[in-house]
Structure formats: structure tokens, C-alpha cells
C-alpha positions as CSV (number, residue, x, y, z in Angstrom):
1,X,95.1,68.3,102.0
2,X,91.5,68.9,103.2
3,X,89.1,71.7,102.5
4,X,89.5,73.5,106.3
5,X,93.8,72.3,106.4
6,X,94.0,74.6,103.1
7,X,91.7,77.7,104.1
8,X,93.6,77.6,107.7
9,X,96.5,78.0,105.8
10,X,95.2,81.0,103.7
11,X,94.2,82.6,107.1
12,X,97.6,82.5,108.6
13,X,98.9,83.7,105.2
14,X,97.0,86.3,104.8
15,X,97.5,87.1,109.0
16,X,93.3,87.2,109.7
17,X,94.3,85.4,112.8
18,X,96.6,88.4,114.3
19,X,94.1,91.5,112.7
20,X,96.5,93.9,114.4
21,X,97.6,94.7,111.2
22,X,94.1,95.5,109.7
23,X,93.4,97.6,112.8
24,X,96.5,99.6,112.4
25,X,95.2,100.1,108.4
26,X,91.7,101.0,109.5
27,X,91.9,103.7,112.3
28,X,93.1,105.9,110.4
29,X,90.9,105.3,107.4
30,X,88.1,106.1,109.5
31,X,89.5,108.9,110.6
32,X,89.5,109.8,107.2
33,X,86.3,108.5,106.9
34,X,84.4,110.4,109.8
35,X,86.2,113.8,108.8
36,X,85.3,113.4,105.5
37,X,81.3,112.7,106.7
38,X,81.3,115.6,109.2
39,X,80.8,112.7,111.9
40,X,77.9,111.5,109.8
41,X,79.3,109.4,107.1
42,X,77.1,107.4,104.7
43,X,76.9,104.1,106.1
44,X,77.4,102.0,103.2
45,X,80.4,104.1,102.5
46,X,81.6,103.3,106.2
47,X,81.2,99.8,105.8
48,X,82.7,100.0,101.9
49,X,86.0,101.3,103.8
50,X,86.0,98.9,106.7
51,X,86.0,95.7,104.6
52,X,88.3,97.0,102.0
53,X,90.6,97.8,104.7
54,X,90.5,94.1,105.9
55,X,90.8,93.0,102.1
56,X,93.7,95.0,101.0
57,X,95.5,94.0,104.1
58,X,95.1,90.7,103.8
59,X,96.4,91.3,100.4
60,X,99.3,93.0,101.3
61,X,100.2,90.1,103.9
62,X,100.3,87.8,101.0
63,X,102.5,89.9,98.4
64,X,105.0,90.6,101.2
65,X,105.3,86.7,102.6
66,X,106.1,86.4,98.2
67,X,108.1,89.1,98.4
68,X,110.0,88.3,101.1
69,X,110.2,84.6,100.6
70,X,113.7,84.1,100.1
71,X,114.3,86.1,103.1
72,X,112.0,84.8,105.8
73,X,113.7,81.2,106.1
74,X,116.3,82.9,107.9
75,X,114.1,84.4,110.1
76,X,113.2,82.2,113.4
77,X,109.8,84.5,113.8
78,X,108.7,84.4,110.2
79,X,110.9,80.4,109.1
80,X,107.3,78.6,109.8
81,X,105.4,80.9,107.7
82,X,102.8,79.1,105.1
83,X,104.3,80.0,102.1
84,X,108.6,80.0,103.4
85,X,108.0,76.4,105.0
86,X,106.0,75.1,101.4
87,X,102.9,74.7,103.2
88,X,101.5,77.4,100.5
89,X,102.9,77.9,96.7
90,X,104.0,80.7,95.4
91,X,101.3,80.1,92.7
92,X,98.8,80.0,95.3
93,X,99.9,83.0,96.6
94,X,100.0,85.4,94.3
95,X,96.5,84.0,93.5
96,X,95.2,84.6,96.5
97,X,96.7,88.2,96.6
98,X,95.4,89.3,93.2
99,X,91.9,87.8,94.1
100,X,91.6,89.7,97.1
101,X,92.7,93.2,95.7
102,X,89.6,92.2,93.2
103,X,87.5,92.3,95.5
104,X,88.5,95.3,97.2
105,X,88.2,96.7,93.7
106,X,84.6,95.2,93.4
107,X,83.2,97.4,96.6
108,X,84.2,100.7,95.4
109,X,82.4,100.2,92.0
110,X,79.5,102.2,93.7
111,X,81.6,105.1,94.2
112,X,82.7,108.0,92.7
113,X,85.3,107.6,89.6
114,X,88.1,109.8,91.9
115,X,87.9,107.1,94.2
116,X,88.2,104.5,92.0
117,X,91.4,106.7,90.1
118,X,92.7,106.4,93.7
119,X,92.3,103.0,94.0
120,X,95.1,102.5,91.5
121,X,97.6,103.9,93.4
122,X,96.7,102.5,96.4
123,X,97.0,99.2,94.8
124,X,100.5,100.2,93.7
125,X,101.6,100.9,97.1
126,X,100.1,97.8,98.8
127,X,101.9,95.7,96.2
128,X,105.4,97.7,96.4
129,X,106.2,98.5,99.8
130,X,106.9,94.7,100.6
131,X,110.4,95.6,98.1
132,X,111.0,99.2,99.1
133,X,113.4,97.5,102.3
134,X,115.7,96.6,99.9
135,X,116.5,100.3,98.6
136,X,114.8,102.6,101.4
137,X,116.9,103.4,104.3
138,X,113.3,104.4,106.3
139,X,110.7,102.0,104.8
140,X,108.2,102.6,107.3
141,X,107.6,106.0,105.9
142,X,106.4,104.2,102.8
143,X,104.6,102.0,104.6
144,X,102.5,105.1,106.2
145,X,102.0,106.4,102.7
146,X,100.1,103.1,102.2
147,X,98.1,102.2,105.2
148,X,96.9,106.1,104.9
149,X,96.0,105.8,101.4
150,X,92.0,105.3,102.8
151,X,92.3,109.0,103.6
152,X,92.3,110.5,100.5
153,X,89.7,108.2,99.0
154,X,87.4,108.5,102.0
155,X,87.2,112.2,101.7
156,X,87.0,111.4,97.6
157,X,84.3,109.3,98.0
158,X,82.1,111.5,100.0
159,X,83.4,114.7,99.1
160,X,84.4,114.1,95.2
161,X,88.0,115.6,95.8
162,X,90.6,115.6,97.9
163,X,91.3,118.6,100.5
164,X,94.2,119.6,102.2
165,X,93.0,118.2,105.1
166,X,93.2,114.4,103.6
167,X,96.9,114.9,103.0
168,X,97.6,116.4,106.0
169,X,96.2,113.6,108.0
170,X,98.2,111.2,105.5
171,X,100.9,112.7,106.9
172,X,100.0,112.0,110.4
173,X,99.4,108.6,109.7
174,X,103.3,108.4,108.3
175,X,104.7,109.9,111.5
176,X,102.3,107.2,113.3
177,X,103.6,104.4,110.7
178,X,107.3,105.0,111.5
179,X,107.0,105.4,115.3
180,X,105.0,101.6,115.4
181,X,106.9,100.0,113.0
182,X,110.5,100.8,114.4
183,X,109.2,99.1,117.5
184,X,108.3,96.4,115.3
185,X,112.0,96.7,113.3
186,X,113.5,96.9,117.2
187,X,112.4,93.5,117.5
188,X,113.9,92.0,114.4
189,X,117.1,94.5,114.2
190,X,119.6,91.4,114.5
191,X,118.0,89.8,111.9
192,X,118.1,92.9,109.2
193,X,120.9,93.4,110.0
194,X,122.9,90.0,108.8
195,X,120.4,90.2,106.0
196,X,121.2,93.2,104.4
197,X,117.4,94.7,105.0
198,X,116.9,98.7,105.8
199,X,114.8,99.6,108.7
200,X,113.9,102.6,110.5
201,X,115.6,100.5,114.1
202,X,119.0,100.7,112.3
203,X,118.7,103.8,110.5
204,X,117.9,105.8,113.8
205,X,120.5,103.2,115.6
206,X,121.3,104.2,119.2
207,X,118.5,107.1,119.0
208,X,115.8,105.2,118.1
209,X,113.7,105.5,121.0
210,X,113.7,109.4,121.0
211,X,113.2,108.9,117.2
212,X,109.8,106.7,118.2
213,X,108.9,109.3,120.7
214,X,109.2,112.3,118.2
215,X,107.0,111.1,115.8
216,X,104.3,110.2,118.0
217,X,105.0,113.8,119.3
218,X,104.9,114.7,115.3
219,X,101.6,112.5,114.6
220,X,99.7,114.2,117.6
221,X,100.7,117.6,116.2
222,X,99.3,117.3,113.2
223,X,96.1,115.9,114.1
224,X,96.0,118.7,116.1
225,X,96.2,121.0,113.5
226,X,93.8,119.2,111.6
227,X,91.5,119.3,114.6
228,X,91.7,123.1,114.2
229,X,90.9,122.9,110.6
230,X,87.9,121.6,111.2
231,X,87.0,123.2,114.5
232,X,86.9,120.0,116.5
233,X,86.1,120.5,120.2
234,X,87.7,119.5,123.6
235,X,86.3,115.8,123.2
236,X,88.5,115.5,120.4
237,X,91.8,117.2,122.0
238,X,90.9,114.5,125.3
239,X,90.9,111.9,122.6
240,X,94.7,113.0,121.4
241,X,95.4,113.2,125.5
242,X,94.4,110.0,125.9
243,X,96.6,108.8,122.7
244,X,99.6,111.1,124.2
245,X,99.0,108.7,127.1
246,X,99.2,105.6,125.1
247,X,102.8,107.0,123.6
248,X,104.1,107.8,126.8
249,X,103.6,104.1,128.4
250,X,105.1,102.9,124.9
251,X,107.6,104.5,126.2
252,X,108.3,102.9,129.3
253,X,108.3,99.6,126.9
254,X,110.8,100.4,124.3
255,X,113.3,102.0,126.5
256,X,115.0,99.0,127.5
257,X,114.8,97.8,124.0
258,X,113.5,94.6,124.7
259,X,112.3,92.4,122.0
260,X,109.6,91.4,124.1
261,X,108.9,94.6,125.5
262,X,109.2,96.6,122.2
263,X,106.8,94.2,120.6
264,X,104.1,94.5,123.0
265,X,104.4,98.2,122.2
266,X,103.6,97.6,118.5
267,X,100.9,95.6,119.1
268,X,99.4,98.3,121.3
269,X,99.4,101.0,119.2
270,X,95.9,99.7,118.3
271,X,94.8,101.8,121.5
272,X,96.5,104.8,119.9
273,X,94.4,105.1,116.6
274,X,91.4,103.9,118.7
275,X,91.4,106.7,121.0
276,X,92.4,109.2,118.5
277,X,89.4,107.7,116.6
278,X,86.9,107.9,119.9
279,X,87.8,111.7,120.2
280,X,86.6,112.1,116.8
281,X,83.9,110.3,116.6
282,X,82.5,111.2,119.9
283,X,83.0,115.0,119.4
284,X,80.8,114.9,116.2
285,X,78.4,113.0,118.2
286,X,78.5,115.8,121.3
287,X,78.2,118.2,118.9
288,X,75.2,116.8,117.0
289,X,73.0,117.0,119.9
């Protein structure tokens, strides 16, 4: 197989051609991130974060098509997938994985040792939550744990520790987490189901939409009260208006429960972290001037 076959491969293995996944991972990081630097953060520390974020999630795509690889060849979304149809070995990889949590590892060398403590168990939870839906009945609250982990280490790395605020916006992120990734589990609920896989869809069953709706309701509270903590203005409260906005038309999507409909939810929840981003970001800015 040629050179550009093999990395075209890698790129659909590691998902860099559908980068919702790394946008959902790095909103919230840089909330983290912009908290953390009063609005101002250290630009090399900014850009550190953002391509970590892209690394460990294209990481995490490859240790969950090898953890799941027995699985997704009864899947008709996920059957064609490099590594399930044999394109990719499992060699390969778990390679490729390990080699891109390097270099992750690599760009936080210029920071802090807190940060680089962190890093271990954000590692651990990258490389686990692919197995946790064989034991958890909610997995998507682990998987909000992990794609929030850049919270704590952005305010470590500026800040050297990690304040009450981090976790509290960790904890946003999980209510976020579970509310876009049972619309994602609404899509493939059929399919857990014959395989024996948890999910927040079948957990919540027939009150799954009210249970999506809640923790956006949850997620915006708590940025709220984070937005207090910090004595963030009416930019940032538009922001989270605008994001209650976003919810409300996911709502109008997932209520028929759709596969279709339901997944164009998930994929939109990029506009949720961006505009709960923009109000941050933007009421630093205001408030610089």
C-alpha cells in the first residue's frame, strides 16, 4: 500500500476528517484555559492546549476503534472502520495511539510539574473510557471526566494549582458530556442493545429526552455559578443565552428520536461550547478596554 493510501487510513482512524470530536474536547479546555488566564492567557500555553487537545483525541479515537474492535463489525455505522474491516492492524494501532499520547506528553514538558502530574491521569482516562461501556450503566459521565480533564491542567499550568473553580467547570463539562453523547447513544440504541453495551439512551429509556434537556439545564447552571465566581459580566450571561438557545433547538431534534435527527443534534453541540466560549472570551475582552 502507498505512502498517502496508508496515512489516509490513519486519518480516518484517528477521525481528523470529522474534528467534531476534537471541538467538543477543546471548548471546554479553553474555557478552562481563558478562566485560568483572566481572559489573557499566555499564548504559547493557549496554543500548548489546542494541539494537545487535537493529539489526545486522536489518540483516544484509536484506543477505542482497538477497544471496541470485536464489537464494531456488528455495527453497520462503525463495520467499515480502518481497523474492524483489516484495513489497519491492531499493531498499527496501538502504535499509532501510544505515539500520539507522546507527543501530547512532549508539549507540556515546558510546563509546570502539576501539570505534567495531571497529565497522568488524563492519560488514564483517555485510554479507559473506550472499556468503561462494558461495566458503567451511564458511560458518558466518564467520558465528561475525560474530555474536561484540560480544565484542571489549564488552570495548573498557569496558576500552579487547581481551584475550586476548575472542578466546578469539570463538572459542567460532564452534565454537557452526557446530554451530547445520549443523542449520540439515541442513534445507536438498537445496536447496544443486542450487544450487551450500557449507554446513557437505554439507561434513561423512555425519559431520555427530558434527561438530555436537564443536563444542559444542569451544564448552564453551573457555568453560571462559575460566572459568579469570577465576576463575569452580561457578555458572558448572553453567551450562556445564546447556548440555552442552542439546547432548546436540540430539542426540537431529539424529540422525535430520530436517528437522523438526534445525530445532527450531536454534531451541533459544537455551537454550544462555542458560544459559551464567545461569552467568555469576549467579556474579558469588553472588560479589558
Amino acid at each position: 500500500m502507498i505512502l498517502a493510501e496508508r496515512i489516509s487510513l490513519y486519518i480516518q482512524l484517528t477521525r481528523l476528517h470529522r474534528p467534531i470530536g476534537i471541538l467538543l474536547l477543546l471548548w471546554p479546555t479553553l474555557w478552562g484555559v481563558w478562566i485560568a488566564g483572566e481572559g489573557h492567557p499566555a499564548w504559547h500555553i493557549a496554543a500548548i492546549f489546542i494541539l494537545g487537545t487535537a493529539l489526545m483525541r486522536s489518540a483516544g479515537c484509536a484506543i477505542n476503534d482497538y477497544a471496541d474492535r470485536y464489537i464494531d463489525k456488528y455495527v453497520e455505522r462503525t463495520k467499515e472502520r480502518p481497523l474492524t474491516s483489516g484495513k489497519v492492524s491492531e499493531r498499527e494501532t496501538v502504535w499509532l495511539a501510544a505515539g500520539l499520547a507522546l507527543a501530547a506528553f512532549l508539549l507540556i514538558l515546558p510546563l509546570n510539574p502539576l501539570t505534567w502530574l495531571l497529565s497522568f491521569p488524563a492519560l488514564f482516562l483517555a485510554a479507559s473510557y473506550p472499556f468503561t461501556k462494558r461495566f458503567l450503566v451511564i458511560p458518558q459521565a466518564y467520558l465528561g471526566i475525560a474530555f474536561g480533564f484540560g480544565i484542571p491542567m489549564a488552570f495548573a499550568a498557569q496558576l500552579g494549582e487547581v481551584p475550586l473553580m476548575a472542578w466546578l467547570l469539570l463538572l459542567a463539562n460532564v452534565f454537557w458530556a452526557i446530554a451530547y453523547d445520549t443523542e449520540y447513544a439515541m442513534v445507536d440504541r438498537d445496536d447496544d442493545m443486542h450487544l450487551g453495551i450500557h449507554s446513557s439512551a437505554l439507561f434513561f429509556g423512555k425519559y431520555d429526552v427530558v434527561a438530555v434537556m436537564g443536563c444542559y439545564a444542569m451544564t448552564l447552571a453551573l457555568l453560571a455559578l462559575a460566572g459568579q465566581m469570577v465576576a463575569l459580566g452580561w457578555i458572558f450571561y448572553a453567551g450562556l443565552l445564546a447556548a440555552a438557545g442552542v439546547a432548546l433547538y436540540h430539542y426540537t431534534l431529539i424529540k422525535s428520536r430520530s436517528r437522523e435527527k438526534c445525530f445532527k443534534a450531536f454534531l451541533h453541540n459544537n455551537w454550544f461550547g462555542a458560544a459559551v466560549f464567545a461569552g467568555i472570551a469576549l467579556d474579558y475582552l469588553v472588560r479589558a478596554r
